[in-house]
N, C-alpha and C positions, 0 to 999 in steps of 0.2 A: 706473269705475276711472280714476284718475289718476296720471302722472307725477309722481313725487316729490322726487326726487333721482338726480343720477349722477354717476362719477366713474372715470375710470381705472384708480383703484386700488383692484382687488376688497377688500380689505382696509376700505377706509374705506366701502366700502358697504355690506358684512357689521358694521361699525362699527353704524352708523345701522339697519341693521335691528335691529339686537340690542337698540337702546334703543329704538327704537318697539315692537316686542315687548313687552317690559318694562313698558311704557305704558298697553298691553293696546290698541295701536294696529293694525288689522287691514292689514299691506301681504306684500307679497313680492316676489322679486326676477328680473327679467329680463334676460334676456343674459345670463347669465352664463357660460357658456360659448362666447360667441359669437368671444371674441376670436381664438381661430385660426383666423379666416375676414377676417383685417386682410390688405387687400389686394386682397380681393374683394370687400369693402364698402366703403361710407365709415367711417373712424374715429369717429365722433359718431355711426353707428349700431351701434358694435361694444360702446360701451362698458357696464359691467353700471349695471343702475336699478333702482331702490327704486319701488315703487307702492304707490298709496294704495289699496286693496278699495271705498272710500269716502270720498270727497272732503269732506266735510263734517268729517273729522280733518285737513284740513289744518294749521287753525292750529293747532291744540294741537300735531302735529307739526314743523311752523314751529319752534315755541317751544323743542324738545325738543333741535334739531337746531340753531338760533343757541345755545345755552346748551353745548353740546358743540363748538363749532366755537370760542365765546370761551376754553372750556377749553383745549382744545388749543392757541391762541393762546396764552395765559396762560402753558404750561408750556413750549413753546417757546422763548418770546419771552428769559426771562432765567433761566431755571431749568437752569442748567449744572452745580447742585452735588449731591448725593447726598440721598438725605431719609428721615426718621424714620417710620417709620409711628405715628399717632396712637393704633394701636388696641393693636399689640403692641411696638412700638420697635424691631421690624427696619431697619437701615438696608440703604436699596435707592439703584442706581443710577439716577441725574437723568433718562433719558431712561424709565423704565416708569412707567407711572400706577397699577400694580397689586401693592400687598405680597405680595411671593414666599413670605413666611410664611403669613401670613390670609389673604388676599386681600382686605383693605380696600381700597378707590379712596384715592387721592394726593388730598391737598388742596392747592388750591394754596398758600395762607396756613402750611404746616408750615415750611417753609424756614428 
């Protein structure tokens, strides 16, 4: 087993699990319930983590997890305005990556 990933914010970790899932990447996640014990640990061992079942998927999950973090850069970074979904033309608000209709993924090139 390997450390894989962690982060603060349970949210962005259940993120990454969901796509290495997806993957058919074998990880799960630890701490996650740890955090109401801040103050009685260290912070940096409170936080929740993504592990690899099998370190030998690292890179491929490497690859899964820079390709999702440039994403999110990408729609950050200038994408302030509302967007069309490619699949059904729902316009949705700039900050969800996900058509509230379909639920197609946001590309970033729609804009």
């Amino acid at each position: 087993m390997q450390r894989f990933f962690r982060h603060y914010d349970r949210f962005q970790v259940y993120q990454v699990k969901s796509l290495l899932d997806e993957a058919g990447i074998p990880c799960f996640v630890k701490n996650e319930l740890v955090q109401g014990a801040i103050g009685e640990i260290p912070p940096m061992d409170s936080e929740p983590e993504v592990w690899l079942q099998d370190p030998s998927w690292a890179a491929k999950a490497n690859q899964i997890v820079d390709a999702f973090k440039a994403e999110q850069a990408a729609i950050s970074a200038d994408n302030k305005n509302d967007w069309a979904c490619r699949e059904c033309g729902q316009i949705s608000e700039y900050q969800f990556a996900i058509c509230w209709q379909c639920q197609a993924p946001r590309s970033v090139v729609e804009e």
